[in-house]
N, C-alpha and C positions, 0 to 999 in steps of 0.2 A: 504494500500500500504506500503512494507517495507521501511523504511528509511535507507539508506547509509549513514554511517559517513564517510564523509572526513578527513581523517590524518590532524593533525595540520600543520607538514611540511612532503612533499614526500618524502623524504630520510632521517628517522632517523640514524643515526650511528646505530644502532643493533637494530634485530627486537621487538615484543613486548611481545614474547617468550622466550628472551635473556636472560642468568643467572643474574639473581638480588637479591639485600638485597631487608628489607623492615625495614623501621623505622619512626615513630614521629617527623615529622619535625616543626618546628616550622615558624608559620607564622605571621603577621602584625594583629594587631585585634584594632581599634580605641579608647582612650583614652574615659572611658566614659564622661568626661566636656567637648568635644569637642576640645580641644589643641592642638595644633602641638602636634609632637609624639617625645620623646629625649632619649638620652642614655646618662646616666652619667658613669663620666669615674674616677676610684681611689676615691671612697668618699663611703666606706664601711657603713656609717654610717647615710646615704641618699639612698631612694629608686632609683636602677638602670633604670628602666625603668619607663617612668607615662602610659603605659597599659599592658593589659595582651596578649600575645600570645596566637593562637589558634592553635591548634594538629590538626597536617591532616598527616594518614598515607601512607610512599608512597611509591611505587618504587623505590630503586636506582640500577640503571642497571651496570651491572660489563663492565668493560674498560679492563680488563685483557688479556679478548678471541681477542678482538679487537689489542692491542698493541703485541699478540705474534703473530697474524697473519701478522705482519708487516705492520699494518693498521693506527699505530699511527698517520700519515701525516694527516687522515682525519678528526683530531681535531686542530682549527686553530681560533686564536685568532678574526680573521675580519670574522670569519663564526658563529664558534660555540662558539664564546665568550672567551674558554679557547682551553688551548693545553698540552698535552701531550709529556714530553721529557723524552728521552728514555735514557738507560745510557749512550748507546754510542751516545750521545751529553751532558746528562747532568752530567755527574760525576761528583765528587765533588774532590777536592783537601786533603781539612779537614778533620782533623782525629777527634775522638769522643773528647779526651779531647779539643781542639781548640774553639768549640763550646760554652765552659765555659768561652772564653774568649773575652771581649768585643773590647777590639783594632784588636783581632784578626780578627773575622767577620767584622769588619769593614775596617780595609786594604785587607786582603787575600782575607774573602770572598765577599765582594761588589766588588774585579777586578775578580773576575771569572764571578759573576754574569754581571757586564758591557761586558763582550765581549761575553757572554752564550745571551744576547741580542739584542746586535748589529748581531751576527751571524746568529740569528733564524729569528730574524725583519727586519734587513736589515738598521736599525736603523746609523745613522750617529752622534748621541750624546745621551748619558745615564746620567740621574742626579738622582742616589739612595736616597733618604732623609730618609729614616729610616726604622727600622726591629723592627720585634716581633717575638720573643720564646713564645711559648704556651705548657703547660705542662696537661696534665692531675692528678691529685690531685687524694687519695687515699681518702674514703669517711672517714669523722672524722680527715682527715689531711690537711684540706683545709685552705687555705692562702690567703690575700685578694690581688687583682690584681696590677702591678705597671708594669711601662714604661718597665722595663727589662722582666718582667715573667708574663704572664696573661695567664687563661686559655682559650681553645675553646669555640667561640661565637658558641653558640650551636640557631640561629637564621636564616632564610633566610633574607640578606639580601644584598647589594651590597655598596661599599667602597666610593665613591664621586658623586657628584649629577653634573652636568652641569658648575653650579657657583662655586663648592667648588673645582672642579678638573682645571678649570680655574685662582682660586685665587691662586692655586697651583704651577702652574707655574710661577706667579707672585711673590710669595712670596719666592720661591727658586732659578730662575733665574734672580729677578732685571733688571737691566739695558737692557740687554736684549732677556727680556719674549717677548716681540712686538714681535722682526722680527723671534723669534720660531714658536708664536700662527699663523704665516702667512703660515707656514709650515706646517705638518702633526706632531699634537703631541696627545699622548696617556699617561696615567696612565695604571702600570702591576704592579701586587703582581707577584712572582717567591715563590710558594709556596715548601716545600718536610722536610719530616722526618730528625729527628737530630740522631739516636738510634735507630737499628732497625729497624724491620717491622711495620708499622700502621696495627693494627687490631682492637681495641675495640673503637676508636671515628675518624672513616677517615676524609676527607672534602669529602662533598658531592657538586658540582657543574652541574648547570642548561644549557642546552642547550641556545642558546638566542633567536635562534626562533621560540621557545616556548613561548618568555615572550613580552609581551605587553605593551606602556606605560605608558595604563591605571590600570595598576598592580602595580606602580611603586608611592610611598609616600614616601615621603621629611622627613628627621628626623633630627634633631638639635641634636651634638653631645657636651656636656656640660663637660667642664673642672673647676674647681671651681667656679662650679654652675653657668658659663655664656656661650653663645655657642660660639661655638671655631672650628669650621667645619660642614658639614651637608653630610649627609649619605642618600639613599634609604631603607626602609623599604618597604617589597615585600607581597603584599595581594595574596591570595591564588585563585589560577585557576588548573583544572582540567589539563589543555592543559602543564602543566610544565613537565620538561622530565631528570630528575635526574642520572647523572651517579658519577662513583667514579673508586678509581685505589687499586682494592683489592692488599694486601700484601706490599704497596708500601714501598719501600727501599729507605734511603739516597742519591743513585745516582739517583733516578730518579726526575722529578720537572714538575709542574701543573703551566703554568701560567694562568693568571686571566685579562682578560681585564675589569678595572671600569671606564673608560674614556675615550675618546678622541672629537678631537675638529671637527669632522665631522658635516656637516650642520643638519645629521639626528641623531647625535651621535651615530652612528656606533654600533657594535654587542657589547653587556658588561652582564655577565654570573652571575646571584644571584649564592650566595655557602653556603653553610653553615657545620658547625662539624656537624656530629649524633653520636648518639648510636645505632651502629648497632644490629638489634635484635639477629642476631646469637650468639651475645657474652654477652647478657645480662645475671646476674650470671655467666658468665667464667672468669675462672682467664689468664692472657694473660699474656706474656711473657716480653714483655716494655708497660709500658704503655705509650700511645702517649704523642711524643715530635716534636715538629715541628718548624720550621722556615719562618716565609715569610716577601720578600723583596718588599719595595715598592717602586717602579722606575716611574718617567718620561722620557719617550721616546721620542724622535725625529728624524721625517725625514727632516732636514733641508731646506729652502725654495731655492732654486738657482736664486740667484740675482744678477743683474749687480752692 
């Protein structure tokens, strides 16, 4: 008797025909002494990870066909984990050199990003705590990682775990975290290109209900050698459903949901850099530069 596969989810965004890359992505593979699993962070000179990644080559479905048919709406942070902003919402203000500049991004661009927020979410307070530039490195000109310039995590995996997106808010709102967490609050990257087009290491991000959270390993993220946050580390399933925003430009922006404080904790999208195979050996015109903001969000509680 033939067996019928059931679709993971009935309505992927594009079908499974859709124009797509394909590339090596990198997944969770267990520590062989059995240890929690960590990531060290700035200490060149200690091993980054204590396991090995495992290659699973896959799909990533192009988001392009999609956003010029005027479809973009149907990517959406509480469904498909991420979302897609178009330029006419997300433009940027910032010109290239700005970018070089760290008061700069931090006044000019954290108030665009605060209100590109609040507009899309519906959000009633934004508290940015911090950005990362990510460069792509020319091979033999590589440089080792710090707070200002680190290159693409070229890993699946996802930003805060339950407790760490939690402590999160505690730790940046103080006095009063309480009457937020009573509220609706979320953790967003506002991810997009600083130069240019992205073409030879886009982000590649995962639908979320695709992902399981039996998929989903805890990772201790170690800052001079003690842990300092904790992350998910994403084990490899078939059922995962990869898209990306071929050619993507500076005006446009990928947010990322890694948290929020829902009882089921709500839709949150694994992502990661690739090397797309079309451009493996090609020389590309910039090589990737990017930006992502990491915000707590809120929808504030309405209380007597």
């Amino acid at each position: 008797m033939a067996v019928t596969l059931v679709p993971v989810i009935q309505n992927p965004l594009l079908p499974d025909d859709a124009k797509h890359t394909t590339a090596n992505l990198k997944y969770y593979s267990p520590p062989e002494n059995g240890e929690k699993p960590y990531d060290r962070l700035y200490q060149s000179d200690l091993p980054k990870l204590n396991f090995t990644p495992m290659l699973k080559h896959k799909k990533i479905y192009d988001l392009r066909p999609l956003v010029d048919a005027g479809r973009a709406n149907e990517t959406n942070t509480d469904v498909t984990g991420f979302q897609v902003l178009t330029e006419n919402v997300a433009r940027t203000e910032m010109t290239e050199q700005e970018w070089d500049d760290e008061d700069t991004i931090t006044s000019k661009y954290y108030q665009e990003v605060d209100a590109l927020l609040k507009k899309v979410t519906g959000a009633t307070r934004v508290f940015i705590f911090d950005h990362t530039i990510r460069k792509v490195e020319l091979p033999g000109h590589e440089t080792p990682d710090t707070p200002q310039s680190r290159k693409p995590v070229a890993r699946v995996h996802i930003d805060q775990t339950p407790e760490s997106g939690r402590k999160r808010v505690i730790r940046h709102l103080g006095a009063d975290a309480e009457r937020l967490l009573r509220g609706r609050a979320q953790l967003i990257n506002v991810w997009r290109p600083l130069r240019g087009i992205v073409q030879d290491q886009p982000l590649a991000v995962a639908d979320a209900r695709t992902l399981k959270e039996s998929h989903l390993v805890r990772s201790d993220l170690l800052y001079n050698n003690q842990p300092n946050g904790e992350t998910y580390q994403v084990s490899y399933s078939d059922d995962h459903r990869f898209y990306y925003l071929s050619n993507m430009t500076p005006h446009e922006a990928l947010l990322l949901k890694c948290w929020s404080n829902e009882e089921d904790g709500g839709a949150k999208t694994p992502h990661t850099g690739f090397v797309d195979d079309f451009y493996v050996g090609k020389e590309v015109e910039t090589p990737r530069q990017s930006i992502e903001i990491r915000a707590l969000v809120f929808h504030e509680p309405q209380e007597e």
